[in-house]
VEXDREN-2710 file (C-alpha; in Angstrom, 1 decimal):
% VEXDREN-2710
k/r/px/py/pz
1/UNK/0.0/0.0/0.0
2/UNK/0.6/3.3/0.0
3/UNK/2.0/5.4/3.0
4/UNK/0.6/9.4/2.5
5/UNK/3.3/10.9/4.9
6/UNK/2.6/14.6/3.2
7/UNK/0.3/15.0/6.4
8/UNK/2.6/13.3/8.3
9/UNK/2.1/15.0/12.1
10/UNK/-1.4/16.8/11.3
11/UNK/-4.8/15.7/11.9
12/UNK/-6.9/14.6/9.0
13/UNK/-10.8/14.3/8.2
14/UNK/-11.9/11.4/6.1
15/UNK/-15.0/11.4/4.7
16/UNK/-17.0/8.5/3.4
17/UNK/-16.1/5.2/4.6
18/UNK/-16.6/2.5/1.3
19/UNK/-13.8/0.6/0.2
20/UNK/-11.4/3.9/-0.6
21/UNK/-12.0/5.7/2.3
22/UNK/-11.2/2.8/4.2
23/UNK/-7.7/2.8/2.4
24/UNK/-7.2/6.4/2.5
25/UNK/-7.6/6.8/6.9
26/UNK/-5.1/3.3/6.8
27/UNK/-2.8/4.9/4.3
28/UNK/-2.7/8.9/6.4
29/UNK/-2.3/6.9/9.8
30/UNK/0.7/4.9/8.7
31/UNK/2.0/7.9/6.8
32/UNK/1.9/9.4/10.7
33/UNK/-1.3/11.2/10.4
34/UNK/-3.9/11.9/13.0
35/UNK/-7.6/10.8/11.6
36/UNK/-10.9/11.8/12.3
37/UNK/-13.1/9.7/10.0
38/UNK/-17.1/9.5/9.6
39/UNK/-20.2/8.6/7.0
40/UNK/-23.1/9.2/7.2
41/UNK/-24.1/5.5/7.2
42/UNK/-24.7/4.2/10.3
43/UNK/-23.3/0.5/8.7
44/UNK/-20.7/2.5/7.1
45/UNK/-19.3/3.4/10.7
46/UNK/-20.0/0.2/12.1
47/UNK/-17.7/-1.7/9.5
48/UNK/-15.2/1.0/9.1
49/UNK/-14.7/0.4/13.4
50/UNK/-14.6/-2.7/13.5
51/UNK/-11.6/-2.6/11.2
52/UNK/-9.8/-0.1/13.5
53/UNK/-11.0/3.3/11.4
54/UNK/-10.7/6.1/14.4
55/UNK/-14.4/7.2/14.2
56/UNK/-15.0/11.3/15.1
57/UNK/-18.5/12.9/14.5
58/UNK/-17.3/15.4/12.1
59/UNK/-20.7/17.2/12.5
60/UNK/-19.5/18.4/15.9
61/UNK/-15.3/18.3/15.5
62/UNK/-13.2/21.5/16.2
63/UNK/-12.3/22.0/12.2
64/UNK/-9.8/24.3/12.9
65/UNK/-8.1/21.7/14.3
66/UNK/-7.9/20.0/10.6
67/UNK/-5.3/20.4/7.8
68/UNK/-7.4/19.0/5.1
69/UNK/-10.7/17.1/4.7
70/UNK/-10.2/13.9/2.6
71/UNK/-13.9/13.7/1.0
72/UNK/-15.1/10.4/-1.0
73/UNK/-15.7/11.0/-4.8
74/UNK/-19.3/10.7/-4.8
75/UNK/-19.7/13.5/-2.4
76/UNK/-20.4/16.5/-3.4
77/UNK/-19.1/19.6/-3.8
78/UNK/-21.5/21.9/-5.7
79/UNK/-24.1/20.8/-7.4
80/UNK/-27.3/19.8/-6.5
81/UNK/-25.8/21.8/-3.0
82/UNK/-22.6/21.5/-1.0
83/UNK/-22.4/18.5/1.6
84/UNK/-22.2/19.7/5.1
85/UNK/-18.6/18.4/5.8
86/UNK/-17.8/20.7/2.8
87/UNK/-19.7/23.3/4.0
88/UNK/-17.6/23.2/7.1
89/UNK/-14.2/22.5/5.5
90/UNK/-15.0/25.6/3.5
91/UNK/-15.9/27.4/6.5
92/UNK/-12.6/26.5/8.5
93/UNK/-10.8/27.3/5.4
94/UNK/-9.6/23.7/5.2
95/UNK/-8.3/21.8/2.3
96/UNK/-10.5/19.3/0.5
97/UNK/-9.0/16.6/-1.7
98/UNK/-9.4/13.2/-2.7
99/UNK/-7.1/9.9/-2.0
100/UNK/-5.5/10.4/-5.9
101/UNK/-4.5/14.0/-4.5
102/UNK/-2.6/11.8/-1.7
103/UNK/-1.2/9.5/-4.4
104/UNK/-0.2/12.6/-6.4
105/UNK/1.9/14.0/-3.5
106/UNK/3.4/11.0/-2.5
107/UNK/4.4/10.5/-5.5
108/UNK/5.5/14.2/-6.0
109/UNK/8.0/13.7/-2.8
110/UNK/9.3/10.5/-3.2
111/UNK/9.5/9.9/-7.0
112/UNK/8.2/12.4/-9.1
113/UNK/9.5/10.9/-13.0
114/UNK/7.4/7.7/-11.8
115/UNK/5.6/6.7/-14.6
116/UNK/2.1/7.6/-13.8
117/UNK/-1.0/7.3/-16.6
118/UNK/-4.3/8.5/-16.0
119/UNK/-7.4/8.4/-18.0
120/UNK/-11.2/10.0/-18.2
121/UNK/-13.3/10.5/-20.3
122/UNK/-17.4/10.0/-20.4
123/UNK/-17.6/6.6/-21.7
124/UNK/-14.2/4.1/-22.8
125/UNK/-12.3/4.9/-19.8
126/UNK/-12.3/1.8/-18.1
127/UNK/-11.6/-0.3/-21.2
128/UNK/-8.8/2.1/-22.4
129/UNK/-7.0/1.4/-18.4
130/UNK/-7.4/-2.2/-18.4
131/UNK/-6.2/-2.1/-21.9
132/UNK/-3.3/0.2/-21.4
133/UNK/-2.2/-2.1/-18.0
134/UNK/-2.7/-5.2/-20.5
135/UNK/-0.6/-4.2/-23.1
136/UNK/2.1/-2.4/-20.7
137/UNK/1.8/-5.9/-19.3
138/UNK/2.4/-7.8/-22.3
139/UNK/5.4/-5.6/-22.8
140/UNK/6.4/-7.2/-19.1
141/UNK/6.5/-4.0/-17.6
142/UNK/5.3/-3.2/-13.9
143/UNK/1.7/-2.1/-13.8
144/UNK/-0.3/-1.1/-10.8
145/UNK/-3.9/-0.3/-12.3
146/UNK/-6.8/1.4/-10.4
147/UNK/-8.6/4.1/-8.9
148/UNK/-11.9/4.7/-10.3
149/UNK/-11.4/0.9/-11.7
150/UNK/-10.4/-2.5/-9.6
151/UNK/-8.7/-1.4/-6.6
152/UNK/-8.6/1.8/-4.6
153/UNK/-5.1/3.8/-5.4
154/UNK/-3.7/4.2/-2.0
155/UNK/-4.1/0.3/-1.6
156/UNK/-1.4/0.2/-4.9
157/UNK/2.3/-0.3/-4.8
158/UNK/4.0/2.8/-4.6
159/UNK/5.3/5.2/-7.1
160/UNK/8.4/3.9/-8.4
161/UNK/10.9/4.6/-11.6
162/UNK/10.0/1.0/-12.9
163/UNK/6.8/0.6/-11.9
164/UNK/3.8/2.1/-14.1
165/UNK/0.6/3.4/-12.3
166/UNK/-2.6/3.4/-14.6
167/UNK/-5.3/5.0/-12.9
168/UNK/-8.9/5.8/-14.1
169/UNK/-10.4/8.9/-13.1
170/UNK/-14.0/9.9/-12.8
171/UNK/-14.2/13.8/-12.9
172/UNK/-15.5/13.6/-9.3
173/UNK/-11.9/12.4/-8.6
174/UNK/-10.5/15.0/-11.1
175/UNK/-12.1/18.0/-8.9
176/UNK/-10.6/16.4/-5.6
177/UNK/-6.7/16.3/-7.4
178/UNK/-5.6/20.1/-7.8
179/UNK/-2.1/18.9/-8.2
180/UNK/-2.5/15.7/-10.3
181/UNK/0.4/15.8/-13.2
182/UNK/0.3/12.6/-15.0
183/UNK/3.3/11.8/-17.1
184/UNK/0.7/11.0/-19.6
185/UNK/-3.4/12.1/-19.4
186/UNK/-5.8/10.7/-21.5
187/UNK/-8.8/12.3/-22.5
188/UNK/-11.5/10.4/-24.6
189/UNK/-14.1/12.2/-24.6
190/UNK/-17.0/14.1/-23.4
191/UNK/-20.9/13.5/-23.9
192/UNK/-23.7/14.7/-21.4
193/UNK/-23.6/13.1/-17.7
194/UNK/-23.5/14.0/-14.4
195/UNK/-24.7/17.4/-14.7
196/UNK/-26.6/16.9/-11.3
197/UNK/-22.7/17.1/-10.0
198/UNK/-21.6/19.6/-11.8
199/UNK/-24.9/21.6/-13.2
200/UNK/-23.8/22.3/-16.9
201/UNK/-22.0/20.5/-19.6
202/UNK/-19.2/23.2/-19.8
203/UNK/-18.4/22.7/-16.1
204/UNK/-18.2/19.1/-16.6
205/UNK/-16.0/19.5/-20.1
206/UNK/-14.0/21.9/-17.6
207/UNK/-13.2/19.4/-15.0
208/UNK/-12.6/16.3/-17.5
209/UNK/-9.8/19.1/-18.8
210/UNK/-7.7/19.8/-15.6
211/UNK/-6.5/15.7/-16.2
212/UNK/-4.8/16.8/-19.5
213/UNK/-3.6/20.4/-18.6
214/UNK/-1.5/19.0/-15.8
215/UNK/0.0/16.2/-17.7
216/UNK/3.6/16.0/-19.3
217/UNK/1.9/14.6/-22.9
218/UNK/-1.8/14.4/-23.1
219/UNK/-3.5/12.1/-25.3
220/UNK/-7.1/13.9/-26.4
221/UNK/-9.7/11.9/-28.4
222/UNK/-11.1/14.6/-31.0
223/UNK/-14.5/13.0/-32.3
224/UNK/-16.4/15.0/-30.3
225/UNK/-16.6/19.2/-30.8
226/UNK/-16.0/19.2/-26.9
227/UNK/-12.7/17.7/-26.7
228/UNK/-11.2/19.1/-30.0
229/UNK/-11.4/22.4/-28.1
230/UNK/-9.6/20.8/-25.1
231/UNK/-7.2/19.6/-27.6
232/UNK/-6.4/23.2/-28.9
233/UNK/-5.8/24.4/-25.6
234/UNK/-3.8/21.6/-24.7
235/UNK/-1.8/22.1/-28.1
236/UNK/-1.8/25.7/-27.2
237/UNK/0.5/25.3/-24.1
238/UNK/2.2/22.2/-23.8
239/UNK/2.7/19.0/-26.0
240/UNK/-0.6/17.1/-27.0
241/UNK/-1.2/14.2/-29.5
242/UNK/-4.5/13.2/-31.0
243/UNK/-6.3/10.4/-31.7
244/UNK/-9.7/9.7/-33.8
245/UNK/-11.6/7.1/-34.7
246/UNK/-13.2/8.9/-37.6
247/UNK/-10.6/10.7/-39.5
248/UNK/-7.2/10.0/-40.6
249/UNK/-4.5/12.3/-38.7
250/UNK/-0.7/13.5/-39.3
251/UNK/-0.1/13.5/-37.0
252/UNK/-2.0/11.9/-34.5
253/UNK/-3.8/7.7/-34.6
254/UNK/-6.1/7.6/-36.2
255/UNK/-8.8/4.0/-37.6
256/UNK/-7.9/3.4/-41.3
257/UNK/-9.4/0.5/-43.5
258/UNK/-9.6/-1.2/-40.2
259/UNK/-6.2/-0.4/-39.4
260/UNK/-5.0/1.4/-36.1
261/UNK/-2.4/3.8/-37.8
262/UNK/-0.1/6.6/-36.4
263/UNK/1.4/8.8/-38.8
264/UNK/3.8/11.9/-38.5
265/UNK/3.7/15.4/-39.6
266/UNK/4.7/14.4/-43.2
267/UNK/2.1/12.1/-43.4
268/UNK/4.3/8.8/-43.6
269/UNK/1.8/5.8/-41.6
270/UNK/2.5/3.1/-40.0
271/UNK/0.1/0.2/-39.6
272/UNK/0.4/-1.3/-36.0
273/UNK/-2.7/-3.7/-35.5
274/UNK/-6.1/-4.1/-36.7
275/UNK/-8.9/-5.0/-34.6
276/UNK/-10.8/-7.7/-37.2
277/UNK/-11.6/-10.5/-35.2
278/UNK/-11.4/-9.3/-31.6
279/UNK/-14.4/-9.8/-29.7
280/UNK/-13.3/-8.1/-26.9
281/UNK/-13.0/-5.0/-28.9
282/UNK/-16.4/-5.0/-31.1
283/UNK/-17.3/-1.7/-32.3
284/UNK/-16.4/2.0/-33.3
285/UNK/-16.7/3.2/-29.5
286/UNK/-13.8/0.4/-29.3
287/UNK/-11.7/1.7/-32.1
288/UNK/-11.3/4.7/-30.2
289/UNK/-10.5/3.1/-26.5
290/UNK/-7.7/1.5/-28.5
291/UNK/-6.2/4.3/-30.2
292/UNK/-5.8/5.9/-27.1
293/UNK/-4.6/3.1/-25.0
294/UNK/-2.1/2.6/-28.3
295/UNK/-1.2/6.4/-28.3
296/UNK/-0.7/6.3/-24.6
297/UNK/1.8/3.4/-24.3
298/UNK/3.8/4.5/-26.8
299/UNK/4.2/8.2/-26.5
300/UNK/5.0/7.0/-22.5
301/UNK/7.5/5.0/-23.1
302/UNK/9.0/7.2/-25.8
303/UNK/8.8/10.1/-23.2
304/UNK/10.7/7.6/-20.7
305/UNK/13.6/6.9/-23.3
306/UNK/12.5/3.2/-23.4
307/UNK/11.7/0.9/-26.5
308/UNK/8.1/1.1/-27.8
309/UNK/9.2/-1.8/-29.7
310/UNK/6.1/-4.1/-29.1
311/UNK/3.8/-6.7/-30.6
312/UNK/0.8/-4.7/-31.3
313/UNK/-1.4/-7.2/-32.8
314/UNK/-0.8/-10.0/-30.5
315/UNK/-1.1/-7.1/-27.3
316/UNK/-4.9/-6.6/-28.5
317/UNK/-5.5/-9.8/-29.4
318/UNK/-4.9/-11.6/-26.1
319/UNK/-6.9/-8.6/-24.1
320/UNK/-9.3/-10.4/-22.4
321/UNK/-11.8/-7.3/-22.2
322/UNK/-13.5/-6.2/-19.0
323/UNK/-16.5/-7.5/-17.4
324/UNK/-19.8/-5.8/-17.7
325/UNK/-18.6/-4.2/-20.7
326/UNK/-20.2/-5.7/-23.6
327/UNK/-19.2/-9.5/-22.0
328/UNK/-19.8/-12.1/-24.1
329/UNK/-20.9/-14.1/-21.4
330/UNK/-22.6/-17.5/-22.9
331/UNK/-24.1/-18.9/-26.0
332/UNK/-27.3/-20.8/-26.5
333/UNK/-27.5/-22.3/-29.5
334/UNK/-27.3/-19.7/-32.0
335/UNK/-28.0/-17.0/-29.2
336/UNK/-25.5/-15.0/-27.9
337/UNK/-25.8/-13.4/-23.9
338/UNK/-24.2/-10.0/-24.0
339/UNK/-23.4/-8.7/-20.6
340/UNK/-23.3/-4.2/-20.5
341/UNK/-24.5/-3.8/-17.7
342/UNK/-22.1/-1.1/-17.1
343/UNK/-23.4/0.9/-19.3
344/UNK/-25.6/3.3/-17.2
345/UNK/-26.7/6.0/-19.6
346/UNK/-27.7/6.1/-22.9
347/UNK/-24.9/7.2/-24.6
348/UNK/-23.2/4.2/-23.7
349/UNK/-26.0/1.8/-24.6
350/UNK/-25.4/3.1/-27.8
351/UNK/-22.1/1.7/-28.3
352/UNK/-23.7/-2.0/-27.8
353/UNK/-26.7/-1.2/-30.3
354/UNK/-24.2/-0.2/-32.8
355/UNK/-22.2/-3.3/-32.2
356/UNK/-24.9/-5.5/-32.5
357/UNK/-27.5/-3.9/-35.1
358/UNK/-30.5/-6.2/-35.6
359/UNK/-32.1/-9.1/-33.7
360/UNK/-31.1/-7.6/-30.1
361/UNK/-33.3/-8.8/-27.3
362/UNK/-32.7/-5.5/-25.2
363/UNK/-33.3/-6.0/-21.6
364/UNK/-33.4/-2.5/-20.6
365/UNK/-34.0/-0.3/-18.0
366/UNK/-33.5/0.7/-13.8
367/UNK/-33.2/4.4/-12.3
368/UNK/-33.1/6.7/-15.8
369/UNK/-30.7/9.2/-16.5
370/UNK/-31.8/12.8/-17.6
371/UNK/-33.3/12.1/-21.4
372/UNK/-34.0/8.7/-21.1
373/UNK/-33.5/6.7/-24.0
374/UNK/-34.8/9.1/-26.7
375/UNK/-31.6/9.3/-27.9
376/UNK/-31.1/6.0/-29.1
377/UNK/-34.5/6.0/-31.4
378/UNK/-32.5/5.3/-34.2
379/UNK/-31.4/2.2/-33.5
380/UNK/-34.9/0.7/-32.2
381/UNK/-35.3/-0.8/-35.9
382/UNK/-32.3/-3.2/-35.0
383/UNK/-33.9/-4.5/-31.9
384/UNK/-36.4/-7.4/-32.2
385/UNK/-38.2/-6.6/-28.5
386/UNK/-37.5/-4.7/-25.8
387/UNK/-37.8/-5.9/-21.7
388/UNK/-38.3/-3.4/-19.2
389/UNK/-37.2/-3.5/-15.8
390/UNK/-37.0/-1.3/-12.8
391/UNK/-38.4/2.2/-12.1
392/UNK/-38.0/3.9/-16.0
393/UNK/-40.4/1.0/-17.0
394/UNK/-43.5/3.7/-17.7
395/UNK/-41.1/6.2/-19.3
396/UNK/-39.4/3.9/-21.6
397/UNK/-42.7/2.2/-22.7
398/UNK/-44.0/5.8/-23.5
399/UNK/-40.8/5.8/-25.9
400/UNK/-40.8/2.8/-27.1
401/UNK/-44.6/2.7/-27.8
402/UNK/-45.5/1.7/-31.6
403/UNK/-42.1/2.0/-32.4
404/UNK/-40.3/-1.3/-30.5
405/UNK/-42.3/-4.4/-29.1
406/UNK/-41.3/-4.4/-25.6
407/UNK/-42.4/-6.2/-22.3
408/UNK/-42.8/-4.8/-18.8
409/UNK/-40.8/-7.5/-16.7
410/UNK/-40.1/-5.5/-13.6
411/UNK/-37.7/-7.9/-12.6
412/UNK/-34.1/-8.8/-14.3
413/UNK/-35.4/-12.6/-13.8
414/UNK/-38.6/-12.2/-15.8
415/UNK/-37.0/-10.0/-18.2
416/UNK/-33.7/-13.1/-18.6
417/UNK/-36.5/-15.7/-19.1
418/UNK/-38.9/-13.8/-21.3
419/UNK/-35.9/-12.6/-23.6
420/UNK/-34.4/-16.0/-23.7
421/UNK/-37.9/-17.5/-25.0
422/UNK/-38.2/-15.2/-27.7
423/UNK/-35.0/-15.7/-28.6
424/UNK/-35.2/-19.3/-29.0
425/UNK/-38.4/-18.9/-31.2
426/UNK/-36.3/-16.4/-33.4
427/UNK/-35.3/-17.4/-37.2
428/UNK/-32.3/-15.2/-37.1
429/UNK/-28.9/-16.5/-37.7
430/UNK/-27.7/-14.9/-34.4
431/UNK/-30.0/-13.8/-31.6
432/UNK/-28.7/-11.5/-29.4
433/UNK/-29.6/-11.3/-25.4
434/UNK/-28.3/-7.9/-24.4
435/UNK/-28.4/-6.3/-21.1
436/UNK/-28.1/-2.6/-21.6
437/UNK/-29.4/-0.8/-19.4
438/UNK/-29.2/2.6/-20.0
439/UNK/-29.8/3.4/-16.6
440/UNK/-28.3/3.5/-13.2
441/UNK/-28.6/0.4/-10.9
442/UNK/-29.3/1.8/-7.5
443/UNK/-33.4/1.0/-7.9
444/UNK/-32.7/-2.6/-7.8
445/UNK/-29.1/-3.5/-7.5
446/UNK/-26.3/-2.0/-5.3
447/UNK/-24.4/-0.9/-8.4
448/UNK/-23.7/-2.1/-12.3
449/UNK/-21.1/-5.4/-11.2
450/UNK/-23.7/-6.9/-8.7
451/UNK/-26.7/-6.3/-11.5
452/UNK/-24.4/-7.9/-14.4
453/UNK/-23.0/-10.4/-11.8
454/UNK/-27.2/-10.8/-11.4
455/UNK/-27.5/-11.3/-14.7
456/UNK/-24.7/-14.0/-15.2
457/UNK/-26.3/-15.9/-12.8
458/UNK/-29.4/-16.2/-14.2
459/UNK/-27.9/-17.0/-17.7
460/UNK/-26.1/-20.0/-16.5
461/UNK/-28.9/-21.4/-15.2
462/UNK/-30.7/-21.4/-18.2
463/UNK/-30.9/-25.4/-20.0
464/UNK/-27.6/-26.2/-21.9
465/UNK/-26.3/-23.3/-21.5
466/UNK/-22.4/-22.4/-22.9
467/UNK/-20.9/-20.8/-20.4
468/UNK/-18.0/-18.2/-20.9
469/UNK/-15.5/-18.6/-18.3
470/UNK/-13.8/-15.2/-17.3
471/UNK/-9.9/-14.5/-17.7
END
């Protein structure tokens, strides 16, 4: 783990107690911090004492006493309105940051050229990490891989000169990191979400953009208007490279005849692996996570002075692809059980309808996002019927009506069962099951992994079932 010893003698609030705040009060007290951690879970506290997290009702504490509040990511800071803790941080005139603001200044004191790689974007960025740790990997490098993916960051291996930290960050964690300074930042893109955090689409563009301002090179997806203005800036005060999925670029990587390419300034290309064949990386939304995690490798490891001399096609062929991420999970016959249960807004959802355009059996549905599904209207000819589950049921059917055949299941059970049947009496050549939600989990399901792990379940239970083992 990590020891944060830039606090090392001062006293500390942690707030939120899940599975990072957890690591972030262990990794300040061994870094010789004094904590005073809370949630505002009553089972939160409970758990977080019983493995020896120093509980203080912050609600009450002397801040003046504090030198920064550690706040969890899902907290927030503005938007719909402050939290109280910040409220009172702000008050006191104390710090508040987030545990990848610890990582950042560890780093910063004890090996600041430490390779360090992080990525956002709306939708790829989980992909594009795992793929950048697999390939970096395959290279037989050193990878520690988390943050807003896998494992909490202070629970990693510390910075090191051989040692490569890929770290995902949502723009949550972005506005609680006012020093981060990747050696490389990734930027993928940026499409409407979480404007109840952040209340407009240009404050959210703005936050996404502190990741690549601070970094040594930043790697900037340009497909969407958004992020080619990032990419300008970027350009317009330090070095930048760009990557695109719908245009060739010199320079820049860019998708050509199926072909991930990077050219120069003068235009000479070099082919370095095409993504034919890959089921772990179906799709256009795909062609983009892997130009970046392609840009990103190299341009790090030419920034470090070491050999970018690697096999591209065998990297991306062997990636075994994330779960919950358009899974291939099991086959029935000619049926195939497609597990996205990560995707949790309709921008995302799309990705999967484009991958598989006609005869989808969309199980759909759970606590909406602002604009529904409306979005997705034209790709509703591709899907055979449509299974509604969870609280959007009314407002999707009101979509859907006389435009999709669709179901109200209520339950991801019925909606398995009911999309499995019709599937069966299908005469396509390949039936697909798809669990897309477009929606967040929280009506039903903790969050996206325990609905798709839900959903896996279910699945093998079905009669002669082909199960897909995971990697």
């Amino acid at each position: 783990m990590i020891r944060a010893t830039s606090f090392q003698g001062k006293s500390v609030a942690v707030f939120g107690l899940g599975a990072s705040g957890t690591a972030t009060v262990r990794a300040l007290l061994e870094g010789g911090a004094s904590v005073a951690a809370w949630d505002d879970n009553e089972a939160g506290r409970t758990a977080a004492q019983q493995v020896g997290v120093p509980l203080v009702d912050l609600m009450t504490a002397n801040w003046s006493r504090f030198a920064a509040l550690v706040l969890a990511p899902g907290v927030p800071l503005t938007h719909p309105e402050a939290h109280w803790t910040v409220t009172k941080a702000r008050a006191a005139r104390v710090e508040i940051i987030g545990d990848v603001e610890l990582f950042a200044r560890e780093r910063a004191l004890s090996d600041p050229p430490a390779p360090f790689i992080a990525v956002t974007g709306t939708n790829g960025k989980s992909t594009t990490t795992a793929l950048i740790a697999h390939i970096l990997r395959f290279a037989g490098h050193d990878v520690q891989m988390g943050g807003n993916i896998g494992r909490a960051i202070l629970t990693l291996e510390p910075p090191a000169s051989d040692r490569f930290h890929v770290i995902e960050m949502s723009s949550f964690q972005i506005d609680l990191t006012p020093t981060l300074k990747p050696t490389i930042g990734v930027h993928l893109n940026v499409t409407p979400d979480h404007l109840d955090r952040h209340g407009t689409i240009e404050n959210y563009a703005a936050i996404k953009e502190r990741l690549v301002q601070g970094a040594d090179i930043a790697c900037i997806g340009i497909d969407d208007d958004l992020s080619l203005e990032i990419l300008k800036r970027k350009t317009a005060s330090g070095i930048a490279c760009a990557f695109s999925s719908e245009r060739g670029l010199a320079p820049g990587y860019s998708m050509i005849d199926g072909w991930l390419v990077c050219s120069n300034r003068e235009g000479l290309a070099v082919k370095l692996a095409t993504l034919n064949g890959i089921s772990t990386l179906r799709g256009k939304h795909n062609a983009q996570n892997a130009l970046a995690a392609v840009a990103a490798v190299r341009e790090c490891l030419h920034q470090l002075g070491m050999s970018a001399d690697i096999d591209w096609q065998s990297a991306l062929n062997s990636f075994p692809g994330l779960p919950h991420r358009m899974e291939e999970i099991a086959r029935l016959g000619q049926i195939l059980f497609i597990n996205d249960s990560k995707a949790t807004n309709a921008d995302s959802t799309e990705k999967a309808l484009l991958s598989f355009p006609q005869d989808v059996y969309w199980i759909v549905g759970g606590k909406a996002k602002d604009g529904g599904i409306d979005v997705l209207q034209p790709y509703f000819p591709g899907i055979a019927k449509a299974y509604l589950i969870g609280e959007s049921s009314d407002a999707f059917a009101a979509t859907l009506d006389a435009k999709v055949p669709y179901m109200r299941c209520g339950t991801l059970q019925s909606a398995v069962e009911a999309a499995t049947r019709d599937a069966q009496a299908s005469t396509a050549q390949q039936p697909v099951v798809l669990l897309s939600p477009a929606c967040a989990s929280y009506d039903q399901f903790k969050n996206f992994e325990v609905r798709g792990d839900a959903f896996r379940a279910l699945v093998a239970a079905l009669p002669g079932i082909a199960l897909r083992s995971r990697a």
